[in-house]
Structures are given as C-alpha cells and as structure tokens.
C-alpha positions in Angstrom: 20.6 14.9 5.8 19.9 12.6 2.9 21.2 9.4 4.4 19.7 5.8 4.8 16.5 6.7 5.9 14.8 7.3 2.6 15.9 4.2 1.4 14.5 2.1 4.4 12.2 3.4 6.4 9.5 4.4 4.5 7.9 0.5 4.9 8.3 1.1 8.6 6.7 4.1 9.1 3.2 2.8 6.9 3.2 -0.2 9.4 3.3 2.0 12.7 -0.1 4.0 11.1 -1.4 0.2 10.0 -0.8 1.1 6.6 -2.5 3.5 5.8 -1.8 6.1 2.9 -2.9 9.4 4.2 -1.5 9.0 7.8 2.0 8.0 6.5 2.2 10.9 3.9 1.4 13.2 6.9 4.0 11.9 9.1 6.5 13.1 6.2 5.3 16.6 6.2 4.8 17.0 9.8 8.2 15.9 10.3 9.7 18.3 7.2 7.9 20.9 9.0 9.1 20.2 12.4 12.4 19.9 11.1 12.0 23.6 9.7 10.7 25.1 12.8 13.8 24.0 14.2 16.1 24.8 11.6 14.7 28.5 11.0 15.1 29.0 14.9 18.7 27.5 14.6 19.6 29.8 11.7 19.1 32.6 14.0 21.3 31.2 16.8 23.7 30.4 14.1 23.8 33.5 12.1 24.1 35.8 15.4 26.8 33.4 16.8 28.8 31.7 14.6 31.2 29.5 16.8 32.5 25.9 16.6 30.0 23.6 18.4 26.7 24.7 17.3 24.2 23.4 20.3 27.0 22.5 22.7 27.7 26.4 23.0 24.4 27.7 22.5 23.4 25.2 25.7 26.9 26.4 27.5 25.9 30.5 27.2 22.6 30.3 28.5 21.8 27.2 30.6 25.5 26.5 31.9 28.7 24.1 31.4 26.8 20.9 32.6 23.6 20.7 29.9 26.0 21.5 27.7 28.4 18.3 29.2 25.8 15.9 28.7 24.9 16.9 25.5 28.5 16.5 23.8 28.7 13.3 26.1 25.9 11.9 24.6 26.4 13.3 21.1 29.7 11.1 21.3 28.6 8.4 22.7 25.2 7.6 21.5 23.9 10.7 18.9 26.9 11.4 16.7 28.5 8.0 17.6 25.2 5.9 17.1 24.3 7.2 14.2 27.8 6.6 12.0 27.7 3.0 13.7 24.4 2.6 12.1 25.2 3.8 8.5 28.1 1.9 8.9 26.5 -1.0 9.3 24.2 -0.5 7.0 26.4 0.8 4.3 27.8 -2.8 4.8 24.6 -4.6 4.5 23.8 -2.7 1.5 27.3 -4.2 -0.2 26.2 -7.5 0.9 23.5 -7.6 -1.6 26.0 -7.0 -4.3 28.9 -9.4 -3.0 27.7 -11.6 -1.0 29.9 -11.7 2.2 30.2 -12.9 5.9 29.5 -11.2 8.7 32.9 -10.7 10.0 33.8 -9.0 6.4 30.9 -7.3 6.7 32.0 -5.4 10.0 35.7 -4.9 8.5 34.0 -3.3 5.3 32.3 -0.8 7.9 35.2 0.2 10.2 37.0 0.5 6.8 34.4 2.9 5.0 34.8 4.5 8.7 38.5 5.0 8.4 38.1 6.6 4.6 36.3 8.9 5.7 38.5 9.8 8.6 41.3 10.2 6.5 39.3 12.9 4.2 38.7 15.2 7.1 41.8 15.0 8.8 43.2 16.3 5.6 41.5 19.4 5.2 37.8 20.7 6.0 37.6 22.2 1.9 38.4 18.2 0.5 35.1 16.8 3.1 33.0 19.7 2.3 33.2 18.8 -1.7 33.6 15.1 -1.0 29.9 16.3 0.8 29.1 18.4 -2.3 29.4 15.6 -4.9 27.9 13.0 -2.9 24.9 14.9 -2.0 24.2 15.8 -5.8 24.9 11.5 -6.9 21.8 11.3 -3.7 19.2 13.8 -4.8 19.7 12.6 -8.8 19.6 9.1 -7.7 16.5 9.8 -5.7 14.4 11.7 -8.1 15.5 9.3 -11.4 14.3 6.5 -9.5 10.8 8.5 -8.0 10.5 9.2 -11.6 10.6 6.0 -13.4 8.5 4.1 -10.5 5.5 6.5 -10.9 5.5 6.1 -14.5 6.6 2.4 -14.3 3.9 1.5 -11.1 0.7 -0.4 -11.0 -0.8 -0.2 -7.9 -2.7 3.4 -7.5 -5.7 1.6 -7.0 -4.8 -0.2 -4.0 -3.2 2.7 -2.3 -6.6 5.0 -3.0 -8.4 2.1 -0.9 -6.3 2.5 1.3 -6.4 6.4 2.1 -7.2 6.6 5.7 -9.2 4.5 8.1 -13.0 4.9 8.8 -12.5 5.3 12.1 -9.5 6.7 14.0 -8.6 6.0 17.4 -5.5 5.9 19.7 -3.2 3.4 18.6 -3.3 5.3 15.1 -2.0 8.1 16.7 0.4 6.7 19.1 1.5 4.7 15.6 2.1 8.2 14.2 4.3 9.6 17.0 6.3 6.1 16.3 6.3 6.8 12.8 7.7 10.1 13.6 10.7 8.7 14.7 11.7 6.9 11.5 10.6 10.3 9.6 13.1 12.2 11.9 16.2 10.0 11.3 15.6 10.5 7.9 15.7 14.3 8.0 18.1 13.9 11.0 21.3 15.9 9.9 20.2 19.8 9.8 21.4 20.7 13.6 25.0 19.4 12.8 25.2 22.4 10.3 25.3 24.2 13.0 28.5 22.5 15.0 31.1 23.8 12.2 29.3 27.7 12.1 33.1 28.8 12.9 34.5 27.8 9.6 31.6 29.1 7.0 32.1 31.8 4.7 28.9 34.7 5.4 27.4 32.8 8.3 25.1 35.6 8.9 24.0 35.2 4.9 24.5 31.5 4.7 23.0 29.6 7.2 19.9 30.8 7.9 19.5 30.5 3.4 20.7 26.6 3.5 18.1 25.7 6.4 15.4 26.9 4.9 16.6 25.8 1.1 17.3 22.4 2.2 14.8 21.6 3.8 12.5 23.0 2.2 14.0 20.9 -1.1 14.6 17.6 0.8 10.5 17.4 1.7 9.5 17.4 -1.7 12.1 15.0 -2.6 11.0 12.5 0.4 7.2 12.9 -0.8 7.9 12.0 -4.3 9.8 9.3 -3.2 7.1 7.8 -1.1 5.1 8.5 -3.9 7.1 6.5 -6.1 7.1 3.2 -3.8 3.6 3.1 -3.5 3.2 2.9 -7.1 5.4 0.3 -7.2 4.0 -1.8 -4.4 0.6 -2.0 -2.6 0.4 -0.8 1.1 0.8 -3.8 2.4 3.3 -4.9 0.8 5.7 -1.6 1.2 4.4 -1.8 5.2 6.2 -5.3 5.0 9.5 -4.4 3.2 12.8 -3.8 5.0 13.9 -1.7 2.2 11.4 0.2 0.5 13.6 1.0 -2.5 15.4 -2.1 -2.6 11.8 -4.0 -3.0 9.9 -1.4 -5.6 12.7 -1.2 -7.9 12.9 -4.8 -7.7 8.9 -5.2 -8.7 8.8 -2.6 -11.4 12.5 -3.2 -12.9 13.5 -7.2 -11.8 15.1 -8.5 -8.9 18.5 -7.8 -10.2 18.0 -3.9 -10.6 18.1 -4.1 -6.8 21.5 -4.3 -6.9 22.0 -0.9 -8.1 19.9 0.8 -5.5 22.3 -1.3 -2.6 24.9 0.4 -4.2 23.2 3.9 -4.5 22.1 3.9 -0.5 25.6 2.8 -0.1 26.8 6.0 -1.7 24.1 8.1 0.2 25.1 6.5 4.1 28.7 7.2 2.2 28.1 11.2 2.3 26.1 10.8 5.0 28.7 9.5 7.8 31.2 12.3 6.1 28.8 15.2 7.2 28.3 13.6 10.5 32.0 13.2 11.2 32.7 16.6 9.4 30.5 18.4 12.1 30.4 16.2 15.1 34.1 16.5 15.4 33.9 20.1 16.0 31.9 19.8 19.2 34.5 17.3 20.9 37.1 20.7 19.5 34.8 22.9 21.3 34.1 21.1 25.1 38.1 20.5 25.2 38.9 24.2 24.5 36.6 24.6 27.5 38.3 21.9 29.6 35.6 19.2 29.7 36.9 16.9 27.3 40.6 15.7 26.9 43.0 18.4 25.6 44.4 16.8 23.1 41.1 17.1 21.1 41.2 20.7 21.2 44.6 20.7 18.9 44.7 22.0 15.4 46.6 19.4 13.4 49.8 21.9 11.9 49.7 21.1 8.6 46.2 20.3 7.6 44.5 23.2 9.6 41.5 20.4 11.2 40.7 19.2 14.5 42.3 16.1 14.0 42.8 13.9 17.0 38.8 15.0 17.3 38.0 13.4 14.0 39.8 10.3 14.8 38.6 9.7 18.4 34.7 9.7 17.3 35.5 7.6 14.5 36.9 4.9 16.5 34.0 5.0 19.0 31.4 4.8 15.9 33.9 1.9 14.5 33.5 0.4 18.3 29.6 0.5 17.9 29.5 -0.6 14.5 31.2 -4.0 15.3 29.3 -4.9 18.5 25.7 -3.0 18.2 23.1 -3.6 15.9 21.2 -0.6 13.3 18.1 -1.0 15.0 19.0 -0.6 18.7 21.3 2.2 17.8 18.9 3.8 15.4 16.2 4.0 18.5 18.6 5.3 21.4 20.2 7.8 18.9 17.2 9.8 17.4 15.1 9.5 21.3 18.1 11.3 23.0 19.2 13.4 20.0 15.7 15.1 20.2 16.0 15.7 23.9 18.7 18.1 23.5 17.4 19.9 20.4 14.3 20.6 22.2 16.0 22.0 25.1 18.5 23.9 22.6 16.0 26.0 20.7 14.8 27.4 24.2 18.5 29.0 24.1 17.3 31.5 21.1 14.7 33.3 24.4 17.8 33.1 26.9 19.9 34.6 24.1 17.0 37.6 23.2 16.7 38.5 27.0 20.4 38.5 28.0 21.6 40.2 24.8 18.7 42.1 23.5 21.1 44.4 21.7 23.4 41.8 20.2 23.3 42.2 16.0 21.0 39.9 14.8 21.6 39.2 10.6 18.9 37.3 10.5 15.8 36.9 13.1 13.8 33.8 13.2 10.3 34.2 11.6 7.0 34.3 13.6 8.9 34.5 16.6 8.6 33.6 19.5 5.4 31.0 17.9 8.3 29.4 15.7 10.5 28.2 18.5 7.8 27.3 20.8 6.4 24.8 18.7 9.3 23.5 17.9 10.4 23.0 21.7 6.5 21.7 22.0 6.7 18.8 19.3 10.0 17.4 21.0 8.8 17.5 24.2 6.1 15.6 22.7 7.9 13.1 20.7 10.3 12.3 23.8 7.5 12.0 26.1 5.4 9.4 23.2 8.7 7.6 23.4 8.9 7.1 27.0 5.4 5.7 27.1 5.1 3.6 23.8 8.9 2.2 23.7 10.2 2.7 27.6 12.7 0.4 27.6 14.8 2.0 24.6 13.7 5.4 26.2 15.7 4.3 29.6 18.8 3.4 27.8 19.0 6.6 25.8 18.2 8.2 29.3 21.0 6.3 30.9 23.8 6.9 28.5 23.1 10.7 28.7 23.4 10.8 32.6 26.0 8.1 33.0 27.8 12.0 31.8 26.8 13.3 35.0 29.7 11.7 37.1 32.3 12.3 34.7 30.9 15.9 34.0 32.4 16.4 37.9 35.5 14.9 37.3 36.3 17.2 34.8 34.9 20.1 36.6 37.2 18.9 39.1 40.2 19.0 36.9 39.1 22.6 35.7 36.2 24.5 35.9 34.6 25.7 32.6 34.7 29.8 32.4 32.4 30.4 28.9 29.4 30.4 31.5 30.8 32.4 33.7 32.1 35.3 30.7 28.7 35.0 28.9 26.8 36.0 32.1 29.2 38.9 32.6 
C-alpha cells in the first residue's frame, strides 16, 4: 500500500479542507477506516475462496461474466495500468531531484524501472514477494525515522493549534473533504490487489483475513504520525502549498540538500509499490483468459519459472505506454474514481455469496456483519457520486474507459462464452 502517496499528498489534501488541521487529520482516519471495512469484508471473500483474481471472480460468481469484463478491462487499462504509469512517473521525477535530467531521460528511467520489475516477476512469484518484503520494511523505517526526527526537530505547533478547525462549517468544507478523500485513498490504495494472487498463499483461510486487518490497522498510525510530523515542520499553509509534503519539511527542518534523500527514499517506496501492483494485477489478466475473455496466451504458465508470464509483461507495456504519454495527475484522478466503483460493487458479492452458498465453510466471517459491508458499499457509492458532481469531467473519462469494455466484452463473448457463471449458479 505504502507507495507515493504519503510522500505527496498530504499538502493536497489540507488545501481541499482550506487548511485546516482537524478536518485533514479526519480525512486520514476516515479513509483508514474505510479502507478496513473493506478489507475485513474482503478477507472473508478471500479466506472462503481463495482463487486467482480476487474481485474479478468474486464479481464473475455472483453478478455474471460481464461486471466482471469491465472490471479487468478497466483494471488494465486505467486502475492497475494507471496507477504503475503514475509511480512510474513519479519514481522518475523523484530521481530528477537527485540528477538532474531531461524529460525524455526521465520517461526512459520510468519504462526502465517498469522493465526491472517485470523481469523479477516473470522469474518466480517467491523472488517479487521478498523483493516486496524488503522494500516494504526500507518504507515503514524510512517513514517513522523521518516522523520521528521532524516532531522533535519542528517549530510550528503553534500555528497548526490556530488552525484546528474553522468557526464555522459549511458545504464547500465538506465537499473539500470527499476531495480530500481521494488523495487519502490513493495512498492506502493497494489492500484489494491482495486479494488477486489468493491462489498462490500459503493458509489463506489463516492469512488473509490476519494481514488486512494488521496492515492496515499498522499503516494508519504510520500515515498519522507522518502528518504529524510535517506539520511540525511546516505551518498549514505552507504544507497546503507544497507538492511534496516530505520533500519540503525535511528540507525546513534539516536543509535544502536533505531533500535529496527523501527523492530517493519515495523512489524506493513507488519502487515496491509498482512490484505489488504488477505482482497481483497480473493474476487477474491469468484469470479472465482462463475464462476466455482475454487473449489465451495470458492464461499460460511460463515452464520454467512457474508465473503467469506473458500476463506480467502485457500490463507492463501498457503502464510503460501511459507513463510516456499521460501525466501523474490525470492518471492519478481516473484511476482511484473508477477503481472505487468496482470495489463498492465487489463487497456486495460477500451477500450474493451468503445467500447462494449459505453452507460453504467459512474460516473466517467478516465482523459486524452485514453493518460492515454495508458501509463500506455506502462510503463508495458516496465518494463516486462526490466525484461526479465536484470533478465531472475526470468522472466521465474514468466512466468512459470502463464501458469503452462493453463492445469488446461481446466480441469475446462472441469468440467463446464464459462458463464460471454458468457452474457457480449450478
């Protein structure tokens, strides 16, 4: 999960709520606790069915072959796609502040960083899952040493404190706030894709439903403290006007060349980030070509190294694609609007799954249900519909990539039509 986000959006999110302290801390733990509600209802769906593709086949058993089309469709093309375009780009950007280069390096150094990563999982699933082991344990210590030294190192307490929360409240703080939710959400964005390579975990039934609630549970006190930290290193105002939240308080506290360091430890974050994305995605482009909606080929297991391999490498070309043409914030937008979408629509799976299989072994049941899911499928129908109204224009692209699916979704219905529907209502 622990990606860019951290790193850069914090700033972002204080502007949407006008800077204000209290607001912007809330949007943080609303969004860890959104994030939870959806991750202990998706342990539960992972834990009772542990198969390759995660929400693609949890959408395919209970609400047919075309949701589940259009969500691997847009996964490709604008969810899992967008988002390694964006940390691609950014992991580039980040570089740039160490050695300074053009933009046309700049693009090779991200199809390049693209390609590494590539290679790693085509070789074997055990050599990207501790690539994503060591990489996730250089984030979190890199996270909390630098929360650490700008709380003690900060001077500006008093100018966050007069800054708490407005007098008075009205709607543009709150549509600010489901705005700001959307920079909070890339940054926890990563916790359903755990869920696309269930069919290659040791103890599913043990694991899964432990690591959601562990992680994220962890990763919201970890995003609080550092929030924390970069508003004792800057003033409201001045961390609402920062592009890099990190970048700019480690700067202030430390010196301007101490900056340096922290482009090279978001570079190593986006780093392990694109290799869980590429890790899991893959495994749902496997997944809708064993059931005949995608091209074969993707649903061959490479002899040697035991992966889907042509799978790996297809996506990563299409995020290389993205990554020299689009731009971090466009993709950044379309990808977290359309990604929600389909995670809304995906936890209402866990009721479909209850009612059609009520005797189906269940290791591990979802907590508080069915309050826990509910709210979970309320808040993104919420956040999707404050999209459409605040930002309509991004809204309709995301909108239109996922249904520009619908006329290839025939074709290869055409070609040959998907039985796992048809078995699962049998």
């Amino acid at each position: 999960m622990i990606g860019s986000g951290i790193f850069l959006v914090p700033g972002a999110v204080l502007a949407q709520v006008h800077g204000y302290v209290l607001p912007a801390l809330l949007a943080w733990i609303v969004g860890g606790a959104l994030s939870m509600l959806g991750a202990l209802t998706f342990g539960e769906l992972s834990a009772a069915n542990p198969t390759a593709g995660g929400i693609y086949v949890y959408l395919r058993d209970c609400f047919g072959t075309f949701p589940a089309f259009l969500f691997g469709w847009a996964l490709f093309f604008a969810i899992g796609g967008g988002a390694n375009a964006a940390l691609a780009t950014a992991f580039s950007a980040n570089l740039a502040q160490v050695v300074p280069m053009s933009p046309a390096t700049a693009k090779l150094l991200a199809v390049g960083m693209l390609a590494l990563v590539t290679v790693v999982n085509v070789r074997g699933t055990r050599q990207s899952s501790n690539l994503q082991n060591w990489m996730t344990a250089v984030k979190v210590g890199t996270i909390v040493l630098m929360s650490v030294v700008l709380l003690l190192l900060g001077r500006t307490s008093a100018h966050s404190v007069a800054n708490l929360w407005p007098a008075r409240s009205d709607g543009t703080l709150w549509s600010g706030f489901g705005l700001a939710m959307l920079g909070v959400l890339w940054a926890y964005e990563g916790w359903q894709y755990a869920t696309f390579s269930a069919g290659e975990t040791l103890d599913p039934q043990r694991n899964f439903p432990r690591a959601f609630f562990i992680g994220l549970a962890s990763l919201v006190a970890i995003y609080l403290l550092a929030n924390l930290g970069y508003l004792a290193a800057l003033t409201p105002a001045a961390l609402a006007n920062s592009q890099s939240a990190a970048a700019a308080s480690v700067a202030t506290v430390i010196g301007p060349t101490s900056a340096k360091l922290i482009a090279i430890a978001i570079a190593m974050s986006i780093f392990g980030a694109v290799n869980g994305i590429i890790l899991t995605s893959s495994r749902v482009y496997y997944a809708m070509a064993k059931d005949g909606l995608f091209f074969q080929k993707l649903a061959e297991v490479h002899p040697r190294f035991r992966t889907p391999a042509f799978s790996v490498i297809v996506g990563s070309v299409w995020a290389a694609i993205l990554a020299v043409t689009g731009t971090f914030q466009q993709l950044f937008t379309y990808t977290v609007f359309t990604g929600w979408l389909f995670y809304g629509i995906a936890a209402a799976s866990i009721f479909v799954y209850r009612r059609k299989r009520p005797d189906h072994a269940r290791p591990y049941s979802v907590p508080f249900y069915p309050w826990t899911p509910l709210l979970f499928i309320l808040a993104a129908a919420a956040l999707v519909v404050n999209t459409i109204v605040a930002q309509p224009r991004p809204a309709a692209i995301g909108l239109v990539i996922v249904f520009l699916g619908a006329p290839v979704y025939l074709v290869w219905r055409a070609r040959k039509p998907a039985e796992s529907a048809e078995q699962f209502r049998s």
